[in-house]
PDB file with SEQRES, HELIX, SHEET and CRYST1 records, atoms N, CA, C and O in Angstrom:
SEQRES   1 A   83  UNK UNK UNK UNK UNK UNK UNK UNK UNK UNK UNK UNK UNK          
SEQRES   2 A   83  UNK UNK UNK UNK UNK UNK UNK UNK UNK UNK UNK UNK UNK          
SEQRES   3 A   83  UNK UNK UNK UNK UNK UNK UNK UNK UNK UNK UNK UNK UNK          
SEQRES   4 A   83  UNK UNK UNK UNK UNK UNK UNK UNK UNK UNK UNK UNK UNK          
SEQRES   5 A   83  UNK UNK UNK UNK UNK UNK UNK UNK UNK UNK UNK UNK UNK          
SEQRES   6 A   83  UNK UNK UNK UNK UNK UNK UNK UNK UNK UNK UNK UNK UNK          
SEQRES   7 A   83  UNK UNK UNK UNK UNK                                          
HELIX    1 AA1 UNK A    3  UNK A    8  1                                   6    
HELIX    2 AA2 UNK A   24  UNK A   33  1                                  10    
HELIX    3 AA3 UNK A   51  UNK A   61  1                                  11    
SHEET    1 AA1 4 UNK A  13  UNK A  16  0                                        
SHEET    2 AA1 4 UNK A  41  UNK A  46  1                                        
SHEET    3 AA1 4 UNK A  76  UNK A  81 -1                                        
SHEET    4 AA1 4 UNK A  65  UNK A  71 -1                                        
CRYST1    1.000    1.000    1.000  90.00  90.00  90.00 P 1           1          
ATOM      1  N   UNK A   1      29.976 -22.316 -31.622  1.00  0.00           N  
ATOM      2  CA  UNK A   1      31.390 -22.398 -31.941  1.00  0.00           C  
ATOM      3  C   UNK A   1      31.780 -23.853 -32.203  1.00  0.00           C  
ATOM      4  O   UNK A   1      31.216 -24.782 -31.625  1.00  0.00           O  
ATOM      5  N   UNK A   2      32.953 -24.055 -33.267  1.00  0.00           N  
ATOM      6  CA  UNK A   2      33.733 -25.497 -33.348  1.00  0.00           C  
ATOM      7  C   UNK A   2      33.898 -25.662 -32.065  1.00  0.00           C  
ATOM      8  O   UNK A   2      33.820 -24.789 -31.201  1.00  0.00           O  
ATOM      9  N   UNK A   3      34.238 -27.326 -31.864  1.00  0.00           N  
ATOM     10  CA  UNK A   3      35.255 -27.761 -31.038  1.00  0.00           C  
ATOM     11  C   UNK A   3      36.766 -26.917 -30.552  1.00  0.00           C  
ATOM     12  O   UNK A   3      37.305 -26.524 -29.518  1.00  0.00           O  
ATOM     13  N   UNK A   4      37.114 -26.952 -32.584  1.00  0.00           N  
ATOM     14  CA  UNK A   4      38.145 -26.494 -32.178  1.00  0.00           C  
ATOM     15  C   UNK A   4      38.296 -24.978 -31.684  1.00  0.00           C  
ATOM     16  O   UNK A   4      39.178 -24.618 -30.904  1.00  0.00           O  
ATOM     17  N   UNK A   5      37.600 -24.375 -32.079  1.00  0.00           N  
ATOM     18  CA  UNK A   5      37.354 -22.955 -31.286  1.00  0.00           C  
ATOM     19  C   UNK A   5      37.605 -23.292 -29.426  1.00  0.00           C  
ATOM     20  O   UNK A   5      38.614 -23.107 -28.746  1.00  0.00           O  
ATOM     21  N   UNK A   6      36.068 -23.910 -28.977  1.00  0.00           N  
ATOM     22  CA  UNK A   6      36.392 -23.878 -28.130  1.00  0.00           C  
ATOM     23  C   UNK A   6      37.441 -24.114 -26.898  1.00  0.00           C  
ATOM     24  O   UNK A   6      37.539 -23.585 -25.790  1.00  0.00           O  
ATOM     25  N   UNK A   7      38.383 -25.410 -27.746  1.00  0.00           N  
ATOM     26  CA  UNK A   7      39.953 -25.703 -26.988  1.00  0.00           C  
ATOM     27  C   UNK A   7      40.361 -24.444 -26.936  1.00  0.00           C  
ATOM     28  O   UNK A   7      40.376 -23.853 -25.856  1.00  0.00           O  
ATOM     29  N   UNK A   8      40.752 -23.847 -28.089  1.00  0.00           N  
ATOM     30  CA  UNK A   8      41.155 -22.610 -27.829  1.00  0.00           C  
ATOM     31  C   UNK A   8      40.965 -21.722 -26.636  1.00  0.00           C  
ATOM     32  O   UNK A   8      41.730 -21.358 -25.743  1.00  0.00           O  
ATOM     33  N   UNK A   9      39.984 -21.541 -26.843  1.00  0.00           N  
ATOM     34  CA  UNK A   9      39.710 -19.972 -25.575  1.00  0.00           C  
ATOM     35  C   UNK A   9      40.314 -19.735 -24.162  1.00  0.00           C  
ATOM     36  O   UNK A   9      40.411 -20.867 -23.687  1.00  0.00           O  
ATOM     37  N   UNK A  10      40.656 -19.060 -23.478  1.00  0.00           N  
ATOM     38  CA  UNK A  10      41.350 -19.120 -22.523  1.00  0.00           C  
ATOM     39  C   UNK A  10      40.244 -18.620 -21.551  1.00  0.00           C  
ATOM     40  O   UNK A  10      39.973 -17.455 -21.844  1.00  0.00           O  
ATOM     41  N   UNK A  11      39.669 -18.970 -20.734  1.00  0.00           N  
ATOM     42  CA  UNK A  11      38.561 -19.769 -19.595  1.00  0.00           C  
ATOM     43  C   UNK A  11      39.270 -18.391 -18.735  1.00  0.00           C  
ATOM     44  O   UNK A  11      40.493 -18.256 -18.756  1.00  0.00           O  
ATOM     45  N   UNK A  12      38.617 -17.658 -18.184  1.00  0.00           N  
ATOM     46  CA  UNK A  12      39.163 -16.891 -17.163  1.00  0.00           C  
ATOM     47  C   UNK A  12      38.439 -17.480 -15.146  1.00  0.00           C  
ATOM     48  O   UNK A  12      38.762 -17.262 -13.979  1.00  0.00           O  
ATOM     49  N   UNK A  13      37.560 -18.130 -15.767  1.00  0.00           N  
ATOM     50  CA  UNK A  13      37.237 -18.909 -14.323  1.00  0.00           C  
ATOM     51  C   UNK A  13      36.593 -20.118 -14.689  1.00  0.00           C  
ATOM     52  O   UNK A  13      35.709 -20.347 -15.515  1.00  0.00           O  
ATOM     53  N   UNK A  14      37.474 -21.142 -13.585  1.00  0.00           N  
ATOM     54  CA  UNK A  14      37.110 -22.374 -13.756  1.00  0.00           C  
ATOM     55  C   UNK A  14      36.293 -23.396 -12.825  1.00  0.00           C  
ATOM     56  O   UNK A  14      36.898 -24.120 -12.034  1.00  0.00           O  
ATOM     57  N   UNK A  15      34.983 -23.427 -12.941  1.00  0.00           N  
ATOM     58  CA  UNK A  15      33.818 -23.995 -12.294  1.00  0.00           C  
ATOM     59  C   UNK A  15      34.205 -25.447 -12.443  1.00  0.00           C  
ATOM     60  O   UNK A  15      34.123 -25.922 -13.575  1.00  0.00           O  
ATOM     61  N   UNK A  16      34.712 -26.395 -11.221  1.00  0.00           N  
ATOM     62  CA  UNK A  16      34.906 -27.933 -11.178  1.00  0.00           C  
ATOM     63  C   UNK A  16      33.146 -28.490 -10.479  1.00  0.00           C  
ATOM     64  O   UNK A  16      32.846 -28.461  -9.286  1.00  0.00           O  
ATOM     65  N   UNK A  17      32.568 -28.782 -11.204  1.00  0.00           N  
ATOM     66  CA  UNK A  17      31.086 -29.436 -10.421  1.00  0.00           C  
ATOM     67  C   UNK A  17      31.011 -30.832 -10.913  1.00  0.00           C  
ATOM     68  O   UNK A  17      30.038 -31.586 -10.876  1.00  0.00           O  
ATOM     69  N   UNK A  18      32.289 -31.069 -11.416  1.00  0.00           N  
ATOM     70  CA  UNK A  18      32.248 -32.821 -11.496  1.00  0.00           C  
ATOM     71  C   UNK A  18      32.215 -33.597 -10.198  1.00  0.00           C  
ATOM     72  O   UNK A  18      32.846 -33.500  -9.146  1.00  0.00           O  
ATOM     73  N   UNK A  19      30.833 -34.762 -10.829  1.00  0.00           N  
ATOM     74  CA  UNK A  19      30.390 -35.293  -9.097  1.00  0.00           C  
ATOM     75  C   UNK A  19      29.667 -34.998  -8.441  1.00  0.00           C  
ATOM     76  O   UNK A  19      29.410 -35.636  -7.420  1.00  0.00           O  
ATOM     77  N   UNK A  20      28.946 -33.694  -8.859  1.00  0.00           N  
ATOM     78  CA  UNK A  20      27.549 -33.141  -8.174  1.00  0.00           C  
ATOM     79  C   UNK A  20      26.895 -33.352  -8.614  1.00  0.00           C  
ATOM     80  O   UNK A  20      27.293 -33.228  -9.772  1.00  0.00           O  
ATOM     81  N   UNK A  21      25.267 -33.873  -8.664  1.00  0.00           N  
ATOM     82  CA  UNK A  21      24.390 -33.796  -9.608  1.00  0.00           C  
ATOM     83  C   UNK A  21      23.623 -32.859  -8.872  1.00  0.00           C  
ATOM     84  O   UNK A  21      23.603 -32.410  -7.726  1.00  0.00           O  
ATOM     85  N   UNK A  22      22.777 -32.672 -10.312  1.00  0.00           N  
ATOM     86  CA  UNK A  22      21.314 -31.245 -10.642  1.00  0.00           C  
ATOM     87  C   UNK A  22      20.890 -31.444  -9.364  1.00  0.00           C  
ATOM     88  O   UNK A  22      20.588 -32.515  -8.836  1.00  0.00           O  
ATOM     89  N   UNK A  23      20.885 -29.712  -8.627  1.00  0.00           N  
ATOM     90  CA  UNK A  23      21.478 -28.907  -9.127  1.00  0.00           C  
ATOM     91  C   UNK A  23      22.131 -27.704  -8.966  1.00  0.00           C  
ATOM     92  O   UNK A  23      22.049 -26.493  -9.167  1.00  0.00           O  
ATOM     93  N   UNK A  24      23.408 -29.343  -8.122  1.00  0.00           N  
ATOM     94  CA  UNK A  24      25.019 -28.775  -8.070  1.00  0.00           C  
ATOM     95  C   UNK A  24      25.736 -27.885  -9.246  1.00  0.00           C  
ATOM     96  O   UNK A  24      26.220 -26.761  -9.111  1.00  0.00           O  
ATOM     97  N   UNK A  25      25.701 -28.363  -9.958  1.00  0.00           N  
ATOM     98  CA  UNK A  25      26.752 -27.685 -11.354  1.00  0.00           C  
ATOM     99  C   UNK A  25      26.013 -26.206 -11.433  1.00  0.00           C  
ATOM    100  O   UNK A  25      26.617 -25.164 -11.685  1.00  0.00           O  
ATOM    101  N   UNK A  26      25.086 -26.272 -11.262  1.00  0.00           N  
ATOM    102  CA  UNK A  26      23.908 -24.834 -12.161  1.00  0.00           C  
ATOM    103  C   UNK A  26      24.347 -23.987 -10.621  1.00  0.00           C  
ATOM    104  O   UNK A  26      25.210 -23.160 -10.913  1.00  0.00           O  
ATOM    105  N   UNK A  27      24.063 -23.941  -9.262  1.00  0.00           N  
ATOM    106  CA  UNK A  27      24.264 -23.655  -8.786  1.00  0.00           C  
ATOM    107  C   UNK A  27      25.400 -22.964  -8.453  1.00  0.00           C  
ATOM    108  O   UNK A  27      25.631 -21.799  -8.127  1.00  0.00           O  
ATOM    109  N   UNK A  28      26.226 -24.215  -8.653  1.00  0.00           N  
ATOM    110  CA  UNK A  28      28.314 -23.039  -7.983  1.00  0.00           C  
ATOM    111  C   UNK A  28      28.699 -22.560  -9.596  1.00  0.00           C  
ATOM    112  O   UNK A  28      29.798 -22.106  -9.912  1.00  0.00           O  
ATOM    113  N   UNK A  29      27.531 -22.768 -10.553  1.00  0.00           N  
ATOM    114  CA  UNK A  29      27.568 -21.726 -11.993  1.00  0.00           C  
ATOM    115  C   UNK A  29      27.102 -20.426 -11.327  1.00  0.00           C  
ATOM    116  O   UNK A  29      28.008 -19.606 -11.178  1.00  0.00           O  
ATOM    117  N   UNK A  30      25.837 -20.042 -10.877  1.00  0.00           N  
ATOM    118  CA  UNK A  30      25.458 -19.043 -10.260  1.00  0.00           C  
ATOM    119  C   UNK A  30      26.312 -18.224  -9.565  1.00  0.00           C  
ATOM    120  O   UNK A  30      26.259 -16.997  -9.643  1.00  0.00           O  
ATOM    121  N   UNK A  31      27.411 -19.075  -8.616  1.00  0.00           N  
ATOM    122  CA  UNK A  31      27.908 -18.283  -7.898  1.00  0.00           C  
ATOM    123  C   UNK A  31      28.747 -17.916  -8.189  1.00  0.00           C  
ATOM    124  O   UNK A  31      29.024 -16.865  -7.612  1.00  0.00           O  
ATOM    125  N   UNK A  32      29.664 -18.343  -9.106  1.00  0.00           N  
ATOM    126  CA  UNK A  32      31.135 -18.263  -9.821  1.00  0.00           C  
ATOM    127  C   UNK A  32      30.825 -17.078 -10.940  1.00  0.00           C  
ATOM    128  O   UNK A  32      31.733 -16.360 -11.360  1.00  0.00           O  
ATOM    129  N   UNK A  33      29.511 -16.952 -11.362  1.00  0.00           N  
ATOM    130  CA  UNK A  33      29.264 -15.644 -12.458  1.00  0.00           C  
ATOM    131  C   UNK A  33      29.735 -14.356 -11.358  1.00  0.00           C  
ATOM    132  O   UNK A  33      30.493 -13.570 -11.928  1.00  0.00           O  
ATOM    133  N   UNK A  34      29.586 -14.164 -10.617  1.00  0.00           N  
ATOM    134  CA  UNK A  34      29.643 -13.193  -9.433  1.00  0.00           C  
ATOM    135  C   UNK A  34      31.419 -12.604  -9.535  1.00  0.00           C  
ATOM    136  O   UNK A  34      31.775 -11.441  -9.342  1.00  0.00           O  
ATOM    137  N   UNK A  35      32.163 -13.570  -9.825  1.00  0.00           N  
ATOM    138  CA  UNK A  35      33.556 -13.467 -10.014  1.00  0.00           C  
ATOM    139  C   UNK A  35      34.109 -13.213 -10.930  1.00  0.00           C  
ATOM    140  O   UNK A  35      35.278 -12.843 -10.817  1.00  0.00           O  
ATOM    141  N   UNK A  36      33.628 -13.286 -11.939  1.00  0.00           N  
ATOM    142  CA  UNK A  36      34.233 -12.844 -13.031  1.00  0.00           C  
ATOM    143  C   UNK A  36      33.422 -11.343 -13.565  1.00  0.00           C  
ATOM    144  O   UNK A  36      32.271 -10.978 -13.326  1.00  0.00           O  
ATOM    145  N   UNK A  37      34.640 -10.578 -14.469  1.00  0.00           N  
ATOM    146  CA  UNK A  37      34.291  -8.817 -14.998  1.00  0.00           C  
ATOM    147  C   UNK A  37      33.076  -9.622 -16.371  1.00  0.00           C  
ATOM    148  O   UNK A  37      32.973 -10.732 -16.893  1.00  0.00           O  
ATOM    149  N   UNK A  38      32.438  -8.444 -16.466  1.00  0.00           N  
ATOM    150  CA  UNK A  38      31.802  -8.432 -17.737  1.00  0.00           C  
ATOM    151  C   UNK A  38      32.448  -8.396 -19.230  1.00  0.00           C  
ATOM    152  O   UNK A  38      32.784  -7.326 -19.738  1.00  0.00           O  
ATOM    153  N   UNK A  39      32.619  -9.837 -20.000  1.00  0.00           N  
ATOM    154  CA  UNK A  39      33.122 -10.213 -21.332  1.00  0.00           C  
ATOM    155  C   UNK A  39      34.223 -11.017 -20.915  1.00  0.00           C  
ATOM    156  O   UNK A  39      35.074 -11.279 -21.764  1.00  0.00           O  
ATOM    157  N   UNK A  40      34.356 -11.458 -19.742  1.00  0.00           N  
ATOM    158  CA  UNK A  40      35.137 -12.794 -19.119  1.00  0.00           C  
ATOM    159  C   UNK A  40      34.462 -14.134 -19.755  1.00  0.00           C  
ATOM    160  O   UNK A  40      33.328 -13.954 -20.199  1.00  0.00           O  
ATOM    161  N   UNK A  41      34.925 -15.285 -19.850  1.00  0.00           N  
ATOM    162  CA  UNK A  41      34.745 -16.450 -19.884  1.00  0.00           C  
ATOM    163  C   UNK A  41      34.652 -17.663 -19.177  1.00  0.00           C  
ATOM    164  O   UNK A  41      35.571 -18.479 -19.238  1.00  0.00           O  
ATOM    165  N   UNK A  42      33.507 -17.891 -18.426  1.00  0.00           N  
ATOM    166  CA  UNK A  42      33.658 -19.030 -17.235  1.00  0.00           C  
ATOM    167  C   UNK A  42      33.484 -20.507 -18.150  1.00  0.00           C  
ATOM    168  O   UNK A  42      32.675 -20.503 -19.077  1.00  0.00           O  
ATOM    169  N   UNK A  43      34.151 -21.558 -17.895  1.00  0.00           N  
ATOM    170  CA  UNK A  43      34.002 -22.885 -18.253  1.00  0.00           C  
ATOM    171  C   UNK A  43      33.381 -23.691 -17.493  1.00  0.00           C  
ATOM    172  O   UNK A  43      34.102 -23.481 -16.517  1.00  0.00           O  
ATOM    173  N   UNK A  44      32.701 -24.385 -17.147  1.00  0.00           N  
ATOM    174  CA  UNK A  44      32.189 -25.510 -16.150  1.00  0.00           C  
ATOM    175  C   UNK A  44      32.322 -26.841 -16.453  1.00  0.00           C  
ATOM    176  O   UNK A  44      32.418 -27.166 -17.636  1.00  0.00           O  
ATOM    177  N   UNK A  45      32.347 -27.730 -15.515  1.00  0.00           N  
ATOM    178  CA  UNK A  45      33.106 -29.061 -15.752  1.00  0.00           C  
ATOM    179  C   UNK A  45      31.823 -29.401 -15.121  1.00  0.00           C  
ATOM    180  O   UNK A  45      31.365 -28.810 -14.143  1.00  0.00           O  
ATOM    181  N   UNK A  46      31.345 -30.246 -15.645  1.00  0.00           N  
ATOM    182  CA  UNK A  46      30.337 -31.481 -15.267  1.00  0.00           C  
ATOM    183  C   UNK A  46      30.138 -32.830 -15.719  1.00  0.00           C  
ATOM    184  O   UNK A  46      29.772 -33.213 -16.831  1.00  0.00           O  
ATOM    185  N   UNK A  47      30.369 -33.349 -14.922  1.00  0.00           N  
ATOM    186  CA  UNK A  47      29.714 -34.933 -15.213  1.00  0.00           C  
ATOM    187  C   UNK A  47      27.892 -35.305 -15.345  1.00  0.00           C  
ATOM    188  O   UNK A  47      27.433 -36.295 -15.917  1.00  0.00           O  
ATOM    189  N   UNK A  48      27.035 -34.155 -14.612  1.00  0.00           N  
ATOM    190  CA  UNK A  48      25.675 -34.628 -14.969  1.00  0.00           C  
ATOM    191  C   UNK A  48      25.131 -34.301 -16.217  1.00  0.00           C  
ATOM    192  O   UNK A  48      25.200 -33.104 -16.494  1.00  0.00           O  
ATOM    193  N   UNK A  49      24.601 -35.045 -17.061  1.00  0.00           N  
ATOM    194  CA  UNK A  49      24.308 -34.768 -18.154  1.00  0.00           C  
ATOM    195  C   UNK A  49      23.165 -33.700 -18.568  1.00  0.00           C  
ATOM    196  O   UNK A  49      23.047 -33.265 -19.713  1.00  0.00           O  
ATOM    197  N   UNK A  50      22.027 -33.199 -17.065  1.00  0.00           N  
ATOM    198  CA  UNK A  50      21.219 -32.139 -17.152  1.00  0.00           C  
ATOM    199  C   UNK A  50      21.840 -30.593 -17.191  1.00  0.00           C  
ATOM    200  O   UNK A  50      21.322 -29.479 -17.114  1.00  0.00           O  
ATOM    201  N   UNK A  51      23.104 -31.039 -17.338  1.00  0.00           N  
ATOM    202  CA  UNK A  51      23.705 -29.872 -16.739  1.00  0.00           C  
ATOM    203  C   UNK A  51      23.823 -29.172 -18.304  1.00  0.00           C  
ATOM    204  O   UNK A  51      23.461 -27.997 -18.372  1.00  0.00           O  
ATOM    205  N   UNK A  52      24.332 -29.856 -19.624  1.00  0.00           N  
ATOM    206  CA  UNK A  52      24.533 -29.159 -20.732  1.00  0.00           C  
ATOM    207  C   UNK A  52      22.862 -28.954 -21.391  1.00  0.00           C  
ATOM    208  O   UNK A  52      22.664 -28.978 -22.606  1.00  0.00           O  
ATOM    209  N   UNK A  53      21.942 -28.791 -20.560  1.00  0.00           N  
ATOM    210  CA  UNK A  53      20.693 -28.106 -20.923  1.00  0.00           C  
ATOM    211  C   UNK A  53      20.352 -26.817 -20.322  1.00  0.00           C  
ATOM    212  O   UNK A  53      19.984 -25.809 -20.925  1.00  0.00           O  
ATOM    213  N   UNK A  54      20.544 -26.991 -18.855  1.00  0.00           N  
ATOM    214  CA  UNK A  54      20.498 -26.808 -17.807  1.00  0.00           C  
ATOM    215  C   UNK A  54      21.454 -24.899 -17.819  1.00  0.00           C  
ATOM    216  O   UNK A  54      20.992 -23.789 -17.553  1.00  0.00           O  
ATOM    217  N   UNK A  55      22.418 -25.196 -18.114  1.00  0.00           N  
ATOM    218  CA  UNK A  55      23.737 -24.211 -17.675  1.00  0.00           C  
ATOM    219  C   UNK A  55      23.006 -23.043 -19.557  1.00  0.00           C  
ATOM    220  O   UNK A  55      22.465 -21.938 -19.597  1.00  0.00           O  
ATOM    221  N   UNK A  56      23.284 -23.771 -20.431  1.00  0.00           N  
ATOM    222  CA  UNK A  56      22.484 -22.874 -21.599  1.00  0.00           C  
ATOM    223  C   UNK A  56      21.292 -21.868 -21.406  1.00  0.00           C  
ATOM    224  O   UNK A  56      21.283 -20.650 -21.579  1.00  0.00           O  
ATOM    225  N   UNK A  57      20.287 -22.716 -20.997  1.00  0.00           N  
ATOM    226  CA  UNK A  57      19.249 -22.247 -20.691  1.00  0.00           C  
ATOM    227  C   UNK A  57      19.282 -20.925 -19.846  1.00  0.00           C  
ATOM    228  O   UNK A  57      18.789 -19.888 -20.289  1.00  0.00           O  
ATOM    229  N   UNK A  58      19.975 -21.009 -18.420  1.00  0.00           N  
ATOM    230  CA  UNK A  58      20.001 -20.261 -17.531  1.00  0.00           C  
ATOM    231  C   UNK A  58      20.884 -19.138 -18.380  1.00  0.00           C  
ATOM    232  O   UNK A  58      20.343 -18.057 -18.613  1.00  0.00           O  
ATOM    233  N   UNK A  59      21.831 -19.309 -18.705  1.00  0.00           N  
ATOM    234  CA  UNK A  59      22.582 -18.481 -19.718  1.00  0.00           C  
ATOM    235  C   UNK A  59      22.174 -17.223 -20.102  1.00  0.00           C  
ATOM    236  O   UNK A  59      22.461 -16.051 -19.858  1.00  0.00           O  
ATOM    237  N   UNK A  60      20.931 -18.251 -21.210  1.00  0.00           N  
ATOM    238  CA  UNK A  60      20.408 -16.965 -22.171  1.00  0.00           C  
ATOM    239  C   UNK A  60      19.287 -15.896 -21.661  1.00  0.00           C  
ATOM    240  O   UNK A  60      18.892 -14.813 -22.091  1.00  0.00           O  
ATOM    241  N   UNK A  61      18.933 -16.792 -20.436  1.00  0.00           N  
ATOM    242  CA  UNK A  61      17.786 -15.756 -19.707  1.00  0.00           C  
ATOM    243  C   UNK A  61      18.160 -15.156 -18.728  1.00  0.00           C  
ATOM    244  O   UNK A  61      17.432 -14.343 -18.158  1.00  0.00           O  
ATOM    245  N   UNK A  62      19.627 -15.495 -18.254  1.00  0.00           N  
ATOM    246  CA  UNK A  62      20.206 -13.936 -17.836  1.00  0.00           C  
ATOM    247  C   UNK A  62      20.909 -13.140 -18.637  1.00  0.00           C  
ATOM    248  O   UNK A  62      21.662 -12.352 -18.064  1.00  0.00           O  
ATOM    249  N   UNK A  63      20.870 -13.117 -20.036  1.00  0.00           N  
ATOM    250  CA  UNK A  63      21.514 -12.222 -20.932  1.00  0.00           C  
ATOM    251  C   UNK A  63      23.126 -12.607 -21.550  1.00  0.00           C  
ATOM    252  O   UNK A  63      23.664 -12.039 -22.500  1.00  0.00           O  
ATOM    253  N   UNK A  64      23.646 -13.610 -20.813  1.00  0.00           N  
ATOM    254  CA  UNK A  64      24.989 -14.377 -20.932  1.00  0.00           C  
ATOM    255  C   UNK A  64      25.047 -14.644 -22.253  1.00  0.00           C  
ATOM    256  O   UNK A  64      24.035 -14.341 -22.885  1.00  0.00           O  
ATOM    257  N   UNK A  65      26.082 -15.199 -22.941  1.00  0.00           N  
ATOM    258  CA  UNK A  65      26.521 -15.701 -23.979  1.00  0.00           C  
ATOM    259  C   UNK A  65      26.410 -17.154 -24.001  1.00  0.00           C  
ATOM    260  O   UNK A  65      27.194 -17.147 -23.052  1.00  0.00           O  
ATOM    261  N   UNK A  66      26.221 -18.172 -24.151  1.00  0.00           N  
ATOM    262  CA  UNK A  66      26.545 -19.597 -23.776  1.00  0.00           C  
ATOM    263  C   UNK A  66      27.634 -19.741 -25.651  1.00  0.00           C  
ATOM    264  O   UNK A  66      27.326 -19.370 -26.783  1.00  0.00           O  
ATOM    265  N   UNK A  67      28.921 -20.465 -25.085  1.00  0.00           N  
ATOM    266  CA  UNK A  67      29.592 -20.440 -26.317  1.00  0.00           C  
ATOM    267  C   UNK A  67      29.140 -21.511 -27.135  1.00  0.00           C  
ATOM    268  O   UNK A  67      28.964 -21.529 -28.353  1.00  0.00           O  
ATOM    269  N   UNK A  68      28.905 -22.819 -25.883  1.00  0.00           N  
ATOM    270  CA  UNK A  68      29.641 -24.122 -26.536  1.00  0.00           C  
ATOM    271  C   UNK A  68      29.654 -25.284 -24.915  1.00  0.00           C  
ATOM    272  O   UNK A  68      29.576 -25.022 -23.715  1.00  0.00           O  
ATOM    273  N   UNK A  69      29.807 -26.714 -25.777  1.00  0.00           N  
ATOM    274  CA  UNK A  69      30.080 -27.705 -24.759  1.00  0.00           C  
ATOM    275  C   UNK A  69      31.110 -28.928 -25.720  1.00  0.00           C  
ATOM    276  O   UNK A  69      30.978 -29.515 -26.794  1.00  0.00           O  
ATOM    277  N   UNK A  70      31.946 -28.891 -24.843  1.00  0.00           N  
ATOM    278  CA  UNK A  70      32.952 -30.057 -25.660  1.00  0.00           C  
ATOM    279  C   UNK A  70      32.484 -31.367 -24.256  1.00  0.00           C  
ATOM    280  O   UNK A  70      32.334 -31.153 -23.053  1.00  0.00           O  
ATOM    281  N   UNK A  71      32.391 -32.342 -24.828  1.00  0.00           N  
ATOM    282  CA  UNK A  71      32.482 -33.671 -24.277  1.00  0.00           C  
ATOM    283  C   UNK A  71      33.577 -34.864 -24.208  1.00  0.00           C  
ATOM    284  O   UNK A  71      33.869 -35.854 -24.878  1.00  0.00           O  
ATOM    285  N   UNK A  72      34.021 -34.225 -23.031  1.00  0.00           N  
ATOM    286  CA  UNK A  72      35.396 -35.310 -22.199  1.00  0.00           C  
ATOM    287  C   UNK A  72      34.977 -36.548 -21.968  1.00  0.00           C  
ATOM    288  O   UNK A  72      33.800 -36.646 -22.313  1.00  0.00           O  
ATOM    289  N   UNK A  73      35.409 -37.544 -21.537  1.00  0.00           N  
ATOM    290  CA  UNK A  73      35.295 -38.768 -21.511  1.00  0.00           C  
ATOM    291  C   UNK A  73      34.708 -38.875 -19.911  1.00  0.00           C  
ATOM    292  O   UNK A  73      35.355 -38.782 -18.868  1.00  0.00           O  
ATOM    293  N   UNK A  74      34.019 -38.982 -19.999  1.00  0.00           N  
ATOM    294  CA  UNK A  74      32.578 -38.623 -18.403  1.00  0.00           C  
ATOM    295  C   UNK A  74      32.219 -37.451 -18.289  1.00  0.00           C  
ATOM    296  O   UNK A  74      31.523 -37.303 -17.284  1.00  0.00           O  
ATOM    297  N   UNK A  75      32.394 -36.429 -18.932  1.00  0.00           N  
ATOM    298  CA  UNK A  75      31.661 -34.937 -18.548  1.00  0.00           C  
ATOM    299  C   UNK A  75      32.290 -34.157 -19.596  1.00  0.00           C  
ATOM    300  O   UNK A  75      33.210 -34.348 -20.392  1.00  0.00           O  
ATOM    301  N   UNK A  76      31.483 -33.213 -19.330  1.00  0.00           N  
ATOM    302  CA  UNK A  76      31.088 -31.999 -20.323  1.00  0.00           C  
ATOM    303  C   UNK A  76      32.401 -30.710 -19.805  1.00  0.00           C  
ATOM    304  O   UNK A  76      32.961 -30.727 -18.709  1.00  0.00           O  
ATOM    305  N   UNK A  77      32.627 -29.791 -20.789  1.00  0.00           N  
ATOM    306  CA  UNK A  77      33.262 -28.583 -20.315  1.00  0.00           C  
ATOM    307  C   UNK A  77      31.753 -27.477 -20.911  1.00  0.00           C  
ATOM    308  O   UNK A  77      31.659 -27.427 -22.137  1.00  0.00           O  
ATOM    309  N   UNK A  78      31.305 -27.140 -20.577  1.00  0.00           N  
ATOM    310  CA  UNK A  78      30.431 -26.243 -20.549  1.00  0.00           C  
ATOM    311  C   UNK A  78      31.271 -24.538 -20.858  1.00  0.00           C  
ATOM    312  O   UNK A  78      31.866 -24.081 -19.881  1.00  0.00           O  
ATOM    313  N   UNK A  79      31.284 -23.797 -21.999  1.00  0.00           N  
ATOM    314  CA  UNK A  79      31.595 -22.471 -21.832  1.00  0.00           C  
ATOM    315  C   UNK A  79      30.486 -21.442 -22.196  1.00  0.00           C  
ATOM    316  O   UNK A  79      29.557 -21.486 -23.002  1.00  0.00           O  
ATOM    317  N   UNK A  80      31.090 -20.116 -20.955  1.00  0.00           N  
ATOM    318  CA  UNK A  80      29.886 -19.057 -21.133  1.00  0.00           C  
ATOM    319  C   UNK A  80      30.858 -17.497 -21.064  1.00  0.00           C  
ATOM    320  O   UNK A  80      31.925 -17.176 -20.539  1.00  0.00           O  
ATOM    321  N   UNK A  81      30.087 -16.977 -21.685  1.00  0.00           N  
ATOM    322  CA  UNK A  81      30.741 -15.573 -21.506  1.00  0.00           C  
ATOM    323  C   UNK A  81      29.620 -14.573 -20.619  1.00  0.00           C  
ATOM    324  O   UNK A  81      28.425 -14.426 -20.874  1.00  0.00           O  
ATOM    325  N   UNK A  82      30.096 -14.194 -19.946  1.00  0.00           N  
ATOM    326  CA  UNK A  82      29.387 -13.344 -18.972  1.00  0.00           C  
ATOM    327  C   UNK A  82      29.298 -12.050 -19.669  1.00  0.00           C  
ATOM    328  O   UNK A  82      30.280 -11.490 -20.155  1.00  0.00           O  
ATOM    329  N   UNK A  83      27.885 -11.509 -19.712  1.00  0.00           N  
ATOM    330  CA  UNK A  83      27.338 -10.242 -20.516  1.00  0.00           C  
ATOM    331  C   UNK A  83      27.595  -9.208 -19.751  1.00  0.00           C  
ATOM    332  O   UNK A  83      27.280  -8.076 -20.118  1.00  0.00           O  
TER     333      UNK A  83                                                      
END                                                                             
């Protein structure tokens, strides 16, 4: 997806793991999938930079969607859609 796509979307759960490093972010990602319905949208906020490899990866090999990553000024917004 664009950038601008991704501003758009409306995030139905919001994962803050800015300040944790690997592998904080991937982790309270794990647990926060648990919370949201199937075709929800979780966002994740990270500052470690393993994390926009990291959060994809895990993504696609649990069947997830990975949308997209926009880059804030120290960290990433990471979005996924839960399958």
């Amino acid at each position: 997806m664009l950038v601008e796509e991704l501003q758009n979307i409306k995030s139905d759960k919001t994962v803050d793991a800015r300040g944790t490093a690997c592998p904080g972010p991937l982790l309270a990602a794990k647990k926060a999938i648990g919370e949201i319905k199937s075709g929800e949208v979780m966002e994740i906020l990270s500052s470690d930079e393993g994390t926009k490899k990291d959060i994809p990866k895990w993504a696609m090999k649990k069947g997830h969607e990975y949308l997209g990553t926009i880059e804030e000024s120290g960290y990433f917004i990471i979005y996924m859609k839960k399958n």
